[in-house]
C-alpha positions as CSV (number, residue, x, y, z in Angstrom):
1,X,-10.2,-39.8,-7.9
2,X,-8.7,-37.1,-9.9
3,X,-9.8,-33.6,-9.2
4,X,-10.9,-31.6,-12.1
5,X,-11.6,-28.3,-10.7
6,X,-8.9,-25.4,-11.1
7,X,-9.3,-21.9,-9.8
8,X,-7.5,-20.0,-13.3
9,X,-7.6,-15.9,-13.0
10,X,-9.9,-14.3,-15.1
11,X,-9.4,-11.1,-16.8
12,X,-11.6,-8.4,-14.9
13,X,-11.0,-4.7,-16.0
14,X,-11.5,-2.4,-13.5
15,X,-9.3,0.5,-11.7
16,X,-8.0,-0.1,-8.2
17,X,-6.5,1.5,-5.3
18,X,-3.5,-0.1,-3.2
19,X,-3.5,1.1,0.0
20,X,-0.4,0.2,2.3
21,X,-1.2,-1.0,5.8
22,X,1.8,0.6,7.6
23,X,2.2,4.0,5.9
24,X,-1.7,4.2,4.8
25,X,0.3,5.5,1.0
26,X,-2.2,4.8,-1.9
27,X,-1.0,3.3,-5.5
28,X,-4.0,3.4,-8.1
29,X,-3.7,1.0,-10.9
30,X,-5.6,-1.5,-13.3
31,X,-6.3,-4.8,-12.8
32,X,-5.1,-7.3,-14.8
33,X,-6.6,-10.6,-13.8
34,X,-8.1,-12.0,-10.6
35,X,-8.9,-15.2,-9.0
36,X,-10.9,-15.8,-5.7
37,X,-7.0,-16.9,-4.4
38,X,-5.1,-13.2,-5.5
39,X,-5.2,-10.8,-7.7
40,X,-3.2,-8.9,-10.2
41,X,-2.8,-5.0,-11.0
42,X,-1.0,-3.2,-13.3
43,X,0.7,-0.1,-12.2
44,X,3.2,2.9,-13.2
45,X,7.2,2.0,-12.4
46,X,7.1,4.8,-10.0
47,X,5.5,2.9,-7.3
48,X,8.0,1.4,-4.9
49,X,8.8,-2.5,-4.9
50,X,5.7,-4.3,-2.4
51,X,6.8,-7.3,-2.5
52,X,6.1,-8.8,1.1
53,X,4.0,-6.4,2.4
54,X,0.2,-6.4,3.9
55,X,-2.1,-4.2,1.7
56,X,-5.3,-3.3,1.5
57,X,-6.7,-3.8,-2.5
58,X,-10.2,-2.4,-3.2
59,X,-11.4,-2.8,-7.3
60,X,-14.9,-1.9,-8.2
61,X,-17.0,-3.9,-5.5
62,X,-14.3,-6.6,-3.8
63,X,-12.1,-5.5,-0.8
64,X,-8.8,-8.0,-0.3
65,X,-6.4,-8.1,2.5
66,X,-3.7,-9.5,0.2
67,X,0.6,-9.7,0.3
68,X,2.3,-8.8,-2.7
69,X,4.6,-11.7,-3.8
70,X,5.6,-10.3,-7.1
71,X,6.3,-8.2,-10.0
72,X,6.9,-8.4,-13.0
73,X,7.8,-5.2,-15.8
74,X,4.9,-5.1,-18.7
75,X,7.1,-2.4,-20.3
76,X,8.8,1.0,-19.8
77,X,6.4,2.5,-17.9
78,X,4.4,0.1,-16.3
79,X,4.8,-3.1,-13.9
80,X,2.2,-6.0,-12.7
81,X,2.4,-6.8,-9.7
82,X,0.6,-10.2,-8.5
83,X,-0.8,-10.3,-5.1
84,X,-1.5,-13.1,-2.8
85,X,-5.2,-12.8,-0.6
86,X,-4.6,-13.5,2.9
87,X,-7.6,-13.9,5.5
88,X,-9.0,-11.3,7.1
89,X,-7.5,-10.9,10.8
90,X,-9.6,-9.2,13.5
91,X,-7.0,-6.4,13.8
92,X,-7.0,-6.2,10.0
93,X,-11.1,-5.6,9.9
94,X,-11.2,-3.4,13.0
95,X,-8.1,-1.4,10.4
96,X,-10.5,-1.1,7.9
97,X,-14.0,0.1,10.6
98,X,-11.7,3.1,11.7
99,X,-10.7,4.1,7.9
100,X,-14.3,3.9,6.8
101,X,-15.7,5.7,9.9
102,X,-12.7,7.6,11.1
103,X,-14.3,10.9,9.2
104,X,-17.8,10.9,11.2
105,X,-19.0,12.7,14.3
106,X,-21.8,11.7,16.4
């Protein structure tokens, strides 16, 4: 039986934040297109080259542990860079508790 289901990205305009796992540096950006499998996020030429590392992407309402696998130049001043989602370890989530409630006292 042939399978006719695909999972295609979808356009999905929102802003985003890139947050890098081992030097906590944020890159803001737009997405371009998403998928439940990775997303994909335009941003200035500034930001340095991700390819292969673990980030953190947060757009609008959906956190993704993700792994940048590549990037590609739009134009002069901008680059997309598509990332690949990657499941969420325990050391990943228990990353993410401390950021979200690192700022509180009891």
């Amino acid at each position: 039986m042939l399978e006719r289901r695909t999972i295609n990205r979808v356009e999905f305009l929102a802003n985003s934040v890139i947050v890098d796992k081992e030097t906590l540096e944020k890159y803001y950006g737009q997405v371009k297109n998403i998928s439940p499998l990775g997303i994909s996020i335009i941003v200035d030429n500034h930001v340095p080259n991700m390819v292969g590392r673990d980030l953190v992407v947060v757009a609008e309402t959906m956190i993704m542990y993700a792994e940048a696998v590549r990037e590609d130049v739009e134009d002069e001043k901008r680059k997309a860079v598509a990332f690949k989602a990657r499941k969420f370890t325990p050391d990943v989530l228990q990353f993410l508790l401390e950021c979200i409630g690192g700022d509180e006292e009891e």
